[in-house]
N, C-alpha and C positions, 0 to 999 in steps of 0.2 A: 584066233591067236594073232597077235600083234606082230609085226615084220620083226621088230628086235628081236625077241625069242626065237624066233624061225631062223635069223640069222643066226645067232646063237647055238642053238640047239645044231643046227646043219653043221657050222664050223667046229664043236663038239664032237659030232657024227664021223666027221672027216680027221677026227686025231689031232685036232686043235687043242692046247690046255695054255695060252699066256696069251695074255689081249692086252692092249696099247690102249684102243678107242674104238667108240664105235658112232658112227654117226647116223645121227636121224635128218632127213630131207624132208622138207614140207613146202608147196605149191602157196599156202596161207601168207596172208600177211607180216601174220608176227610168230614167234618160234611153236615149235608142237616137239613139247617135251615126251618122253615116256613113262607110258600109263605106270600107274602100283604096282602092279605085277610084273612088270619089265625091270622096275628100277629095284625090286627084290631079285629076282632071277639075275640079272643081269651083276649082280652085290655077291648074290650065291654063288657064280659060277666066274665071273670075270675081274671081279673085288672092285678096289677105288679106281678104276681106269674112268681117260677123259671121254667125256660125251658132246662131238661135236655136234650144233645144231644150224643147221639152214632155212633162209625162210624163202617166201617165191621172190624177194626183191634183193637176193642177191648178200642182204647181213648174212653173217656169221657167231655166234656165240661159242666158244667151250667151257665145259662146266666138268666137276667132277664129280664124281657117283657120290660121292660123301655130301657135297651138294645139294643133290636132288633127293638122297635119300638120307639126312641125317643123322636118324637113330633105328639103323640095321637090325634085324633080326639074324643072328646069326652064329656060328660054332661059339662061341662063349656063354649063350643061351641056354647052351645045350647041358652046360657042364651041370653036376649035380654036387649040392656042398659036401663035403666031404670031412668035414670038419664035426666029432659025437657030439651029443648035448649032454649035459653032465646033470 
């Protein structure tokens, strides 16, 4: 499991429910965004918050989850039509 989740899930754990940012550090040259399954989890559990990014030469990037994950899966998905057929 990838550090965002784990961050995630822990500050969940601890009675977290409203998130601002979460940021990803990377030693690489150029940014290291989060994985598919981070940037779902993270849409599922903490919404459009910004996602700041570091790289080892000191850039900065933020981005926001809508960003990196543009077309969510998510509670709207879920809904079922509701409307008879005639």
């Amino acid at each position: 499991m990838c550090a965002e989740r784990t961050a995630l899930f822990k500050a969940i754990s601890e009675g977290e429910r409203k998130f601002k940012a979460i940021a990803v550090a990377s030693d690489e040259r150029g940014f290291t965004e989060p994985c598919g399954a981070c940037r779902q989890v993270i849409m599922d559990l903490a919404g459009d918050i910004d996602v700041i990014l570091s790289d080892g030469r000191g850039g900065m990037r933020i981005m926001r989850m809508r960003e990196l994950l543009p077309h969510p899966f998510g509670a709207t998905n879920l809904k079922r039509n509701t409307r008879k057929k005639s």
